[in-house]
N, C-alpha and C positions, 0 to 999 in steps of 0.2 A: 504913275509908273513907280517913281518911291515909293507908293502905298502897297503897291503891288508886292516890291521887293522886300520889304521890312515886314510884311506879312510874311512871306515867303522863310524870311530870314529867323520871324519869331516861332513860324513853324516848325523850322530846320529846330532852331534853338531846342522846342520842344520834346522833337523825338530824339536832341541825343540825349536830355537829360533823362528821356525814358530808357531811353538806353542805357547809361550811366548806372542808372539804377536799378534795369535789370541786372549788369551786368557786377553792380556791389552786393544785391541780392543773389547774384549764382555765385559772387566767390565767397559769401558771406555762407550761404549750403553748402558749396563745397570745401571751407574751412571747419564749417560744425561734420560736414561728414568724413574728414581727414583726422578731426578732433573721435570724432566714435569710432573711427577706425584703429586709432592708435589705442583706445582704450580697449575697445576688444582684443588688440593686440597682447598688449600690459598683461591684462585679464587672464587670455591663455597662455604666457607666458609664465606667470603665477599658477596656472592650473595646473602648468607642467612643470614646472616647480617642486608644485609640492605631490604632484604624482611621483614624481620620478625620489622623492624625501621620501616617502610612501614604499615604495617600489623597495629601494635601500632597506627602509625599518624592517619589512615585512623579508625580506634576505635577509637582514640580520637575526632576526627570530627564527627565520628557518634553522638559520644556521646554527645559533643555541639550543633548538628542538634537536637538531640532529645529534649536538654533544652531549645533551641531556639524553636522550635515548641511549645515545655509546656508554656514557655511565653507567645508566641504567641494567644495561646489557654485563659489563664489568663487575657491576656492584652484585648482580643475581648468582653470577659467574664465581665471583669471592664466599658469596654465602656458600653456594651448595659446595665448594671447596671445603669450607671452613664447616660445613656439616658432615664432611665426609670424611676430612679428619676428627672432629671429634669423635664420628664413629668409630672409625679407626684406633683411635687413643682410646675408647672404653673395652672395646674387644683387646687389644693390648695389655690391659691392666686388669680384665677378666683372668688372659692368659695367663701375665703377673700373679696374679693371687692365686690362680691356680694351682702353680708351681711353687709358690710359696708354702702352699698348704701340700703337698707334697711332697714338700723338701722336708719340712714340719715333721712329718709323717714319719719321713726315712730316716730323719737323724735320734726320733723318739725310737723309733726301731732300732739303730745302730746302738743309740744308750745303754737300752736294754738288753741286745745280743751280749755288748761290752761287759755289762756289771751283771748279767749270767753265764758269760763265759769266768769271769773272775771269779766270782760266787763257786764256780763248779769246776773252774782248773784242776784242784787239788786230788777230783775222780777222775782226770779224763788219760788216755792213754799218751799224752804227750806228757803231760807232768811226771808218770812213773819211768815215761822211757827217758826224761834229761835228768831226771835223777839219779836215774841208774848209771845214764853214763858221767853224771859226774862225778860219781860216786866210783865209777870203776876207770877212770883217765886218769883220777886225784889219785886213785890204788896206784897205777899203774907208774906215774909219775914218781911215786916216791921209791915202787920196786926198781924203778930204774936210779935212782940216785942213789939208792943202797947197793946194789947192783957195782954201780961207777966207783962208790967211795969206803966202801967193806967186803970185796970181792968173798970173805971168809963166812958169809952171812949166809943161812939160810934160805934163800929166795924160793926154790923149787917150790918151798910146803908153802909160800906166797900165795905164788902165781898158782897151783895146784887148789888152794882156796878160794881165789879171785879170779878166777877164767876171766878172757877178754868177751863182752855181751854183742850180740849180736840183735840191734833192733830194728825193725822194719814196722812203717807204717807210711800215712798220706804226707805225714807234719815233719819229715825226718828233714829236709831244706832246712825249714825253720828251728830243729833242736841242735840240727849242727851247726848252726850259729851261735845257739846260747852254748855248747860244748865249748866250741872254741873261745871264746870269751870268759866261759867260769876257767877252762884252764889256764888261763892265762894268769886271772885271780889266783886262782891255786897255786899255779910256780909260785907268785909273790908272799902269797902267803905260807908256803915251807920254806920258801928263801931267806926270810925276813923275820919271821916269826922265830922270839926268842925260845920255844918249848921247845921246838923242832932244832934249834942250834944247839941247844944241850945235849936232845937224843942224840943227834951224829957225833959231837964230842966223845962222848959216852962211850961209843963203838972204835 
């Protein structure tokens, strides 16, 4: 009956140890499979990582592609600017010279009108007409101070000599200016003038 039981007992013994050891064996697999699990874990974890590093660089570059294009866009935008002014600034300076040489032109013209009007003054009908009338106000002036200051004077056969002239032309503005201003000279000069303070003495 002990034999019985102590068989019984080393049998029992038996299958727990098989037991035991299936059961260090399944948690020793399911430790290596919690162990590969965690590494596949780690692993895409890391994959995702560095996708998502990935993802970022490659936005980052876009985003520099994009500011590099807006330059670009800018920079093309400056040029045809800057070509369209200098077009601009050469037609300008065409212009420039154009009228440079024009102006050129007119002031060699204007020279020349100047130094043959000067040249040819002395034929033209303004020269004879302010001289005349300088020649007949200067008359005229001194018939009248003789006139004022020798009333006993001959004046008729004067004036009867020296009629007052009568000139008409285009330039007559411009010789009545120079009249009024050589008579003025002229007063000063009978006024002033020692030959001419004798002759009225004299009288």
């Amino acid at each position: 009956m002990q034999l019985k039981v102590l068989g019984e007992f080393r049998t029992s013994m038996q299958e727990q140890r098989k037991l035991s050891a299936a059961a260090s064996k399944s948690d020793k697999e399911h430790k290596q499979a919690l162990e590969g699990l965690q590494a596949a874990l780690d692993s895409a974890h890391m994959a995702y990582e560095q996708m998502e590093a990935d993802l970022k660089k490659s936005d980052s570059n876009r985003r520099l592609l994009d500011e590099v294009q807006s330059l670009r866009g800018i920079l093309e935008s400056s040029e045809k600017s800057r070509k369209e002014a200098e077009s601009e600034v050469a037609h300008l300076m065409g212009e420039k010279k154009e009228m440079e040489e024009k102006l050129g032109e007119a002031e060699a013209k204007l020279k020349n009108a100047e130094a043959e009007f000067v040249a040819n003054f002395h034929n033209t009908e303004a020269y004879t007409n302010f001289f005349d009338y300088f020649a007949r106000i200067g008359q005229q002036e001194v018939l009248i101070v003789l006139r004022n200051d020798h009333p006993n004077f001959d004046i008729a056969s004067l004036e009867a000599r020296f009629p007052p002239l009568d000139v008409e032309g285009e330039d007559d503005s411009y010789i009545y200016f120079l009249v009024v201003y050589m008579v003025f000279i002229v007063m000063l000069f009978f006024l002033y003038n020692e030959p001419y303070m004798n002759l009225k003495a004299s009288y």
